[in-house]
MOPAC internal coordinates of N, CA, C and O (Angstrom, degrees):
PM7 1SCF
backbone

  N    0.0000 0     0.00 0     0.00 0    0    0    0
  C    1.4558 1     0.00 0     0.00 0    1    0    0
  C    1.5272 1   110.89 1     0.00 0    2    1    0
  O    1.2310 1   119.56 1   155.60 1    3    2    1
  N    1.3701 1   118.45 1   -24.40 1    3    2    1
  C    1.2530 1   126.34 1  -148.57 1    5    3    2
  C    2.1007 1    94.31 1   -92.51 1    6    5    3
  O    1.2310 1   127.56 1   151.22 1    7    6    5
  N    1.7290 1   103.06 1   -28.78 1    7    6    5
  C    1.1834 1    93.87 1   175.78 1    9    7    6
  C    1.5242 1   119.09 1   -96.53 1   10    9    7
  O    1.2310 1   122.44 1  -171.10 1   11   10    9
  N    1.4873 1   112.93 1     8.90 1   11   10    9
  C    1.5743 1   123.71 1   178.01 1   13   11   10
  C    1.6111 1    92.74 1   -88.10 1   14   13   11
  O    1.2310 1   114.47 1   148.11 1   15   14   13
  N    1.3444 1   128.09 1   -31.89 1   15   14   13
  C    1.6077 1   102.80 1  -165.94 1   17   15   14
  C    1.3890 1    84.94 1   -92.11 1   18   17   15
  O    1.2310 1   101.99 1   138.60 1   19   18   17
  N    1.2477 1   150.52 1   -41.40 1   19   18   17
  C    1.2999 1   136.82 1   170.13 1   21   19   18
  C    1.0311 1   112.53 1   -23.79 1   22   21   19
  O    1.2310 1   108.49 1    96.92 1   23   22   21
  N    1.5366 1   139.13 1   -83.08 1   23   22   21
  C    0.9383 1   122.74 1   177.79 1   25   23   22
  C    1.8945 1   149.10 1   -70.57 1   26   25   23
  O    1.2310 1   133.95 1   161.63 1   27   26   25
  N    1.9314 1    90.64 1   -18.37 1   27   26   25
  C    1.6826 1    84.12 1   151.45 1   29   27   26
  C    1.0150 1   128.70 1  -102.70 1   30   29   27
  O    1.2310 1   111.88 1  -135.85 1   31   30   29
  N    1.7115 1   132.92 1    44.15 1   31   30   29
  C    1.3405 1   160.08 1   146.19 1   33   31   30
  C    1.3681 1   118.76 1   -99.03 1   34   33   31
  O    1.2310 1   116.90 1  -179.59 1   35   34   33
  N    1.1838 1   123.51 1     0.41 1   35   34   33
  C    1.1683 1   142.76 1  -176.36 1   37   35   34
  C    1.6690 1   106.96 1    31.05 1   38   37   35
  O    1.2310 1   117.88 1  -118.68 1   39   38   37
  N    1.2684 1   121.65 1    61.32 1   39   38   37
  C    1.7504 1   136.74 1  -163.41 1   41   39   38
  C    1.6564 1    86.51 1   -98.79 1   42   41   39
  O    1.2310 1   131.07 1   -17.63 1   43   42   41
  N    0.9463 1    96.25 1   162.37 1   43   42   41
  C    1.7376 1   119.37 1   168.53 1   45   43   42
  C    1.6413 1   102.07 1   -88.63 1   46   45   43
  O    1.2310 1   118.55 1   -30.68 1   47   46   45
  N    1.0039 1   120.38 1   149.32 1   47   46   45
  C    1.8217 1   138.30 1  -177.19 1   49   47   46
  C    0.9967 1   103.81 1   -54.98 1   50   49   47
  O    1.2310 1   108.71 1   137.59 1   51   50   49
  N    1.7087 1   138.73 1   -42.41 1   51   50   49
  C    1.4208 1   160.88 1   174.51 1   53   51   50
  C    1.4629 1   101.28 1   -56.05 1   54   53   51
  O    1.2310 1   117.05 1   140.64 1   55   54   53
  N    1.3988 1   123.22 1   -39.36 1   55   54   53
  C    1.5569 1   125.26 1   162.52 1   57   55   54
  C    1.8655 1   107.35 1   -26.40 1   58   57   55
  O    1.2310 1   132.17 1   117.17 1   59   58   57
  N    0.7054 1    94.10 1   -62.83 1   59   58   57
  C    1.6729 1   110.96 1  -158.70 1   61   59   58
  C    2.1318 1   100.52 1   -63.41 1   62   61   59
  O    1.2310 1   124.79 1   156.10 1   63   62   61
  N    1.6237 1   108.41 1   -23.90 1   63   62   61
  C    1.0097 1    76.04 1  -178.19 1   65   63   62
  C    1.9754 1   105.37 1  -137.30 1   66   65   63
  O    1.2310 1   134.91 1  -125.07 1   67   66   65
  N    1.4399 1    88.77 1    54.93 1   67   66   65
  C    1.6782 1   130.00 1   158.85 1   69   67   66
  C    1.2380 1    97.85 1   -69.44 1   70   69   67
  O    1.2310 1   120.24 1   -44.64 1   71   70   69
  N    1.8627 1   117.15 1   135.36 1   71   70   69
  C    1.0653 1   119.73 1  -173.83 1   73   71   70
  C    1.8326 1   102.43 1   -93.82 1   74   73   71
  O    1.2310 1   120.50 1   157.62 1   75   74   73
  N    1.3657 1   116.66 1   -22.38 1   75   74   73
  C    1.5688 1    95.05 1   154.74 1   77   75   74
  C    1.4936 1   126.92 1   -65.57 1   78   77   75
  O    1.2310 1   118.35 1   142.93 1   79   78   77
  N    1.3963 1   120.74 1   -37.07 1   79   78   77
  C    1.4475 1   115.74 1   158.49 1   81   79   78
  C    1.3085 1   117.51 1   -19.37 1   82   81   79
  O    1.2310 1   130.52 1   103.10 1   83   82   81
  N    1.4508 1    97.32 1   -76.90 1   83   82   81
  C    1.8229 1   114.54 1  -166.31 1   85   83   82
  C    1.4431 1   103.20 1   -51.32 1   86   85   83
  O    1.2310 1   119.88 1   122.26 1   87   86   85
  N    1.3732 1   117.83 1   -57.74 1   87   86   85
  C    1.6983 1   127.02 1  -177.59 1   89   87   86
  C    1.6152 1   105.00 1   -40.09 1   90   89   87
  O    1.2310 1   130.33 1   132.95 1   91   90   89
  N    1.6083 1    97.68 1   -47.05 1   91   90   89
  C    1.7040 1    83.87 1  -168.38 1   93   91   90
  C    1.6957 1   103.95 1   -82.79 1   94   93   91
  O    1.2310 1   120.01 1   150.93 1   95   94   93
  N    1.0254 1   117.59 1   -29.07 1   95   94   93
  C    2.0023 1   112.46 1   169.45 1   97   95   94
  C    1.6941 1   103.86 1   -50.92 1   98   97   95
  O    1.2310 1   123.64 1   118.69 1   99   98   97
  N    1.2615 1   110.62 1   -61.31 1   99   98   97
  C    1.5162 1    98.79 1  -174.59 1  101   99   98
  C    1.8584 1   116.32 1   -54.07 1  102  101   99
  O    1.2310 1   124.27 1   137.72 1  103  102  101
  N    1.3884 1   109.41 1   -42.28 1  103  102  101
  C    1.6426 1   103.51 1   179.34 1  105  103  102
  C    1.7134 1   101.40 1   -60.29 1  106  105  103
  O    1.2310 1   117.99 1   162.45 1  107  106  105
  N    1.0402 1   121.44 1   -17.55 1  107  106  105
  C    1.7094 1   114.53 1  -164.77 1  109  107  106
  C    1.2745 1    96.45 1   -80.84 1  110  109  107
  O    1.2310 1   118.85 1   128.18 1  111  110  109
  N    1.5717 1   119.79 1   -51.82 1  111  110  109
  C    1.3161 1   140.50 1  -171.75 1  113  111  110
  C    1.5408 1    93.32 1   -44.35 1  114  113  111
  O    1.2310 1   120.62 1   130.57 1  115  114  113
  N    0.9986 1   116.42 1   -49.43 1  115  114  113
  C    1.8375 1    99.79 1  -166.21 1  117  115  114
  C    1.5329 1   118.05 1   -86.98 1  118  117  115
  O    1.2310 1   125.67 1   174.46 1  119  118  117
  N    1.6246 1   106.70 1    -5.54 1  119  118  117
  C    1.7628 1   121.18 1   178.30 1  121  119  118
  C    1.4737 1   103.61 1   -47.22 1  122  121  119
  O    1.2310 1   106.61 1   -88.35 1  123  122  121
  N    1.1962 1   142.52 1    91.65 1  123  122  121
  C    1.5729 1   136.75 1   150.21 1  125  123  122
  C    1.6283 1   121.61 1   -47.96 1  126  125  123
  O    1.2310 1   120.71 1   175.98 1  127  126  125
  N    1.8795 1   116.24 1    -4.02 1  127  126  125
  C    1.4036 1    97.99 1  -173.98 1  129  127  126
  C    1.5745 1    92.88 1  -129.19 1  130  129  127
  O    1.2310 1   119.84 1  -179.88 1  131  130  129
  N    1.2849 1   117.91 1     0.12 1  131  130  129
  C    1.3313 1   118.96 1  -165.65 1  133  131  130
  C    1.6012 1   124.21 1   125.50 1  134  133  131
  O    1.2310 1    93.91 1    -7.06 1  135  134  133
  N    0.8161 1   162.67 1   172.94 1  135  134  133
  C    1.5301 1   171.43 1    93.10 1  137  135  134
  C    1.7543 1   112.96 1   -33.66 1  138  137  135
  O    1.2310 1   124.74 1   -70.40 1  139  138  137
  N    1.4352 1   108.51 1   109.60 1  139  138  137
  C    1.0993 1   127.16 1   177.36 1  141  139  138
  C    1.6215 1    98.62 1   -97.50 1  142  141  139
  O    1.2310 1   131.47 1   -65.58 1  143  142  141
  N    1.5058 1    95.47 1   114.42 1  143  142  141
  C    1.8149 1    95.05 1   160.08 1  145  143  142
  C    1.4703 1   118.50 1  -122.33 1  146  145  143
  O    1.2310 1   127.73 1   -41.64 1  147  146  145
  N    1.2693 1   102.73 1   138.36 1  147  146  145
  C    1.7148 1   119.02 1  -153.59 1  149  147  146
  C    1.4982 1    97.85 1   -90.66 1  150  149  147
  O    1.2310 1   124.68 1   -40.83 1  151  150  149
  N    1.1120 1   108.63 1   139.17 1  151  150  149
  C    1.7661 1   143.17 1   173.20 1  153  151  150
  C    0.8621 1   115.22 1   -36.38 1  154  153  151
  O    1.2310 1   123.07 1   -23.51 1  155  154  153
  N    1.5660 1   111.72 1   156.49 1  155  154  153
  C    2.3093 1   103.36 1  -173.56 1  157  155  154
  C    1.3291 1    96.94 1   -58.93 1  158  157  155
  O    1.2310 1   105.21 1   128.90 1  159  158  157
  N    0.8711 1   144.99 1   -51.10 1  159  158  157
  C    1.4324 1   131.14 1  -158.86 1  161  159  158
  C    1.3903 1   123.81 1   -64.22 1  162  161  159
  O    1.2310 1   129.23 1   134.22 1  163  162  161
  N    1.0204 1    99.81 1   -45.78 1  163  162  161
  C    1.9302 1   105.16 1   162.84 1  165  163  162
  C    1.4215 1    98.34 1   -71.81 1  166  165  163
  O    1.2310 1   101.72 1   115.67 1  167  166  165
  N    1.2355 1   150.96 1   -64.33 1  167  166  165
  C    1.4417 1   126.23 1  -157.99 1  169  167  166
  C    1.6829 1   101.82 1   -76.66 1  170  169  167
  O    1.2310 1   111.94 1   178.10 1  171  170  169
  N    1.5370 1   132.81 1    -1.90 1  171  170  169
  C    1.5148 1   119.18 1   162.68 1  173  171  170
  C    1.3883 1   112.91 1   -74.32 1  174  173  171
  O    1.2310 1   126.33 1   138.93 1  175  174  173
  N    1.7596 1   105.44 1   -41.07 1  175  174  173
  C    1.6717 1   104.18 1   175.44 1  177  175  174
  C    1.2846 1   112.47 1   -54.48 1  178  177  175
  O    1.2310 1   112.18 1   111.18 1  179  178  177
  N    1.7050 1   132.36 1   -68.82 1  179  178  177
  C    1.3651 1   131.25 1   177.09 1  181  179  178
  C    1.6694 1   113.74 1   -44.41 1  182  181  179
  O    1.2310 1   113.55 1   118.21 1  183  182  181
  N    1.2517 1   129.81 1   -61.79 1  183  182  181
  C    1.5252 1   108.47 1  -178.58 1  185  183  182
  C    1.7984 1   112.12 1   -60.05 1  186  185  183
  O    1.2310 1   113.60 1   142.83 1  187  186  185
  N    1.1520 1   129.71 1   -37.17 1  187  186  185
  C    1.5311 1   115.21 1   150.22 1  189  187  186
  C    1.2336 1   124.53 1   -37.44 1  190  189  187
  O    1.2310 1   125.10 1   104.89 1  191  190  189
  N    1.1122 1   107.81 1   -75.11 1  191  190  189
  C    1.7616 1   113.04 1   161.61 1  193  191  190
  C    1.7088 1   108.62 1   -14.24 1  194  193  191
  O    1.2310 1   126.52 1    94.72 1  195  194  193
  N    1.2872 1   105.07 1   -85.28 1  195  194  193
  C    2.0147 1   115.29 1   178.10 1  197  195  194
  C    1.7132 1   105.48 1   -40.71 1  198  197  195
  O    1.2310 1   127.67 1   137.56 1  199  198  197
  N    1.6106 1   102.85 1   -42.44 1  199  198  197
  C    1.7958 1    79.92 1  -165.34 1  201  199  198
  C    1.6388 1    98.46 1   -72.82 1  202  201  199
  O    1.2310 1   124.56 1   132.29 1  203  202  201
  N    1.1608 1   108.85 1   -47.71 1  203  202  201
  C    1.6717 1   109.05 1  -175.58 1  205  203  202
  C    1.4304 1   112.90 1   -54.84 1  206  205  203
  O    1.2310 1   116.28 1  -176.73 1  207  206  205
  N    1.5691 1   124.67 1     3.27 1  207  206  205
  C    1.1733 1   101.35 1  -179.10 1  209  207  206
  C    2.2375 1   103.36 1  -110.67 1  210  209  207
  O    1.2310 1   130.87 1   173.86 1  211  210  209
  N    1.5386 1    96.63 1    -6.14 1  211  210  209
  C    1.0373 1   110.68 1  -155.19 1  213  211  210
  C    2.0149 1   101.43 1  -101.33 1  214  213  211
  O    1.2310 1   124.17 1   174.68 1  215  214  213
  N    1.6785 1   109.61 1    -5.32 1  215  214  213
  C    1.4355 1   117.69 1   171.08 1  217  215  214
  C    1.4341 1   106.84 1   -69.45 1  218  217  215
  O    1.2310 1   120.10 1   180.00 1  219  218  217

């Protein structure tokens, strides 16, 4: 799976071995019900969130 979004994400190969990459494979790895990923609107609030916390 990991080399299907590679390439229809059009990521560089080096993608895959980004240590946020890996961080977020291992938290998935332990999901027993699935990986819920949240809607543009929640992921515009949270990366706002990060930059505003990171000025």
């Amino acid at each position: 799976a990991a080399i299907e979004w590679l390439v229809a994400m059009d990521q560089p190969i080096q993608a895959l071995k980004h240590l946020k990459f890996q961080e977020m494979i291992n938290v998935a790895s332990w999901a027993t019900n699935g990986v819920k990923i949240p809607g543009r609107k929640a992921i515009c609030t949270k990366i706002m969130q990060i930059f505003k916390n990171h000025l």
